[in-house]
C-alpha atoms as one frame of an Amber mdcrd trajectory, in Angstrom:
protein
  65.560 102.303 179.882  66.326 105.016 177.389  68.859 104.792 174.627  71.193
 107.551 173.930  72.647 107.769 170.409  76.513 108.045 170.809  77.606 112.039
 169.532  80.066 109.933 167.361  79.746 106.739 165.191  81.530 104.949 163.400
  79.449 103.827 161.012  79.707 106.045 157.233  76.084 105.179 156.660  74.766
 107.297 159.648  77.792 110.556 159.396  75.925 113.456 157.973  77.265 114.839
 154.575  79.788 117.809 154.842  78.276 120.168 152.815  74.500 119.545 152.217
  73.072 120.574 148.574  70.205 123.529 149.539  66.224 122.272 149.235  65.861
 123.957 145.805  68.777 121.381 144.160  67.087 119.002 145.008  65.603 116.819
 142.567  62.626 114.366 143.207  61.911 111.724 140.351  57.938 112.907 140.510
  58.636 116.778 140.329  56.691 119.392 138.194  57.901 121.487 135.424  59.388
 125.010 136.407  57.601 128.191 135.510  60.460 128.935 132.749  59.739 125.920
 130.783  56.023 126.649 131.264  56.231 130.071 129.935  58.472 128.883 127.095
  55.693 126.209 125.989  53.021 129.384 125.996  55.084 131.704 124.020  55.727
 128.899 121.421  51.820 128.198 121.697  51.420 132.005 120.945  53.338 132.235
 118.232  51.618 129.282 116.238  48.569 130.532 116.625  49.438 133.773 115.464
  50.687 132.484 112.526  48.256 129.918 112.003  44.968 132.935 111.819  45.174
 134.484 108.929  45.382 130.734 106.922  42.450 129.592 108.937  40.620 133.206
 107.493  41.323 132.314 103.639  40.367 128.879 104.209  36.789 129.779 105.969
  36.239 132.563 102.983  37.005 130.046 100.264  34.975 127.253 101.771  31.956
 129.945 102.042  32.317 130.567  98.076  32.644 126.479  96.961  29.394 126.294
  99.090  27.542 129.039  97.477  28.738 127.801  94.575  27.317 124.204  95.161
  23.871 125.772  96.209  23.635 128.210  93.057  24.413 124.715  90.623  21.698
 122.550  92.811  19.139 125.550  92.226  19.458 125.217  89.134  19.928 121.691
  88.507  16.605 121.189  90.847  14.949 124.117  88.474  15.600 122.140  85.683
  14.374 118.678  86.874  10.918 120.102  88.119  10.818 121.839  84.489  10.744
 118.439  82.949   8.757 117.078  85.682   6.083 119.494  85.939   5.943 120.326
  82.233   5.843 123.848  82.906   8.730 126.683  82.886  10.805 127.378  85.681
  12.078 130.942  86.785  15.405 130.711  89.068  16.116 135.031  89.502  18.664
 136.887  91.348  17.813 139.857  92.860  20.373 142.579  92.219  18.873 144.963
  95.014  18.467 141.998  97.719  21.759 140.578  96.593  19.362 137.098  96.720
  18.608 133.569  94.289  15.007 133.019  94.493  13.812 129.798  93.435   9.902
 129.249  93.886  10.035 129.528  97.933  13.498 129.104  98.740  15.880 132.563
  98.942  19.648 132.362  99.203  21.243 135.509 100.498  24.867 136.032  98.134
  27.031 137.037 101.385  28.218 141.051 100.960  32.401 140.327 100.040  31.449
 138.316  97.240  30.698 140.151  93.786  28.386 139.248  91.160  27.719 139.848
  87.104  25.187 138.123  85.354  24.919 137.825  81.540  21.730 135.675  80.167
  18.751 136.437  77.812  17.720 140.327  78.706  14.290 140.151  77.612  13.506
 137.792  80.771  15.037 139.947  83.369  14.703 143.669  84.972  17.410 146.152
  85.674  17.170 144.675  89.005  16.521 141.138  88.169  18.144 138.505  86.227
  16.567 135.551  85.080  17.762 131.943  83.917  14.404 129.832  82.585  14.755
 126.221  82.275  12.108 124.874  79.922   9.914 121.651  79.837  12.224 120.219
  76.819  15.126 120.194  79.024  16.589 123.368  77.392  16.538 126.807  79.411
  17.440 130.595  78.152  21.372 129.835  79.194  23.865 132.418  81.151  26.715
 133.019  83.066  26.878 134.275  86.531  30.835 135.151  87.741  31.158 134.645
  91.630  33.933 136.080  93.071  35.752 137.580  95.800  38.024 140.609  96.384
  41.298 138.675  96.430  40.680 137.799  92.233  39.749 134.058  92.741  36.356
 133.509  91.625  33.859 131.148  89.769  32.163 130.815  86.382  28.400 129.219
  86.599  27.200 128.588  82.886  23.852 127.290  82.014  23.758 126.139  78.451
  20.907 127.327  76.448  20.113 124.340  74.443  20.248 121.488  76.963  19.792
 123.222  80.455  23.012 122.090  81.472  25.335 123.584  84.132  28.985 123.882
  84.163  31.585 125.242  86.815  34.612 126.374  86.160  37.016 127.819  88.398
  38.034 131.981  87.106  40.891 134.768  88.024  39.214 138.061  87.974  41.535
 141.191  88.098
């Protein structure tokens, strides 16, 4: 027995709408995102990050000088200790050719953007070498080494003559 469905009912729930809204309209609760709003969200990405570069540069250089700076004060401070230790001088030189701190077997390369001057006891250094001594006593033959970069900012590293110490201090060079 087969069952026709009548042309016409007369039931609302089965009539078919008038005028049907076209595929595209038609919203499903678990849809996508369109390609407009995805290319919106990129450009937006885009533009951060193109904004966001040249901070991210300044911040790298400056980290790169407080870390040289850190290494040139724990030369010296470990210069210092194994002068008192040892009983016997010890030699911490910069190498103005080499752009390098040598410290018995350990060499440091000074990277090329950052600029050095050295002023310390003249007698102990070369025209190519500078030397700060630290002595048994504690004391060393003092100087200051300036650190800094083309932008102006920059660092003062002092060693004090008379009790080997070493002092930072933060510098604007023109």
């Amino acid at each position: 027995m087969t069952v026709v469905a009548p042309a016409f009912s007369p039931n609302p729930a089965h009539a078919l709408p008038e005028n049907p809204a076209p595929a595209a309209a038609v919203r499903h609760p678990m849809g996508g995102f369109s390609l407009m709003e995805l290319l919106v969200v990129l450009v937006i990405a885009a533009v951060l990050l193109g904004v966001s570069l040249p901070g991210t540069q300044r911040i790298y250089d400056s980290m790169q000088q407080r870390q040289l700076v850190r290494d040139v004060v724990r030369t010296f401070a470990a210069a210092r200790h194994e002068a008192m230790y040892l009983g016997t001088h010890q030699d911490v030189v910069f190498d103005n050719d080499l752009r390098t701190l040598l410290y018995r077997d350990k060499r440091m390369r000074v990277p090329a953007d950052v600029r050095i001057a050295f002023s310390g006891a003249a007698e102990l250094g070369s025209q190519s070498r500078s030397v700060v001594r630290f002595y048994p006593e504690g004391g060393a033959s003092g100087g200051d080494i300036d650190l800094s970069l083309a932008g102006g900012s920059g660092y003062r590293i002092s060693v004090d003559w008379l009790l080997g110490g070493v002092t930072v201090e933060p510098r604007v060079y023109d």
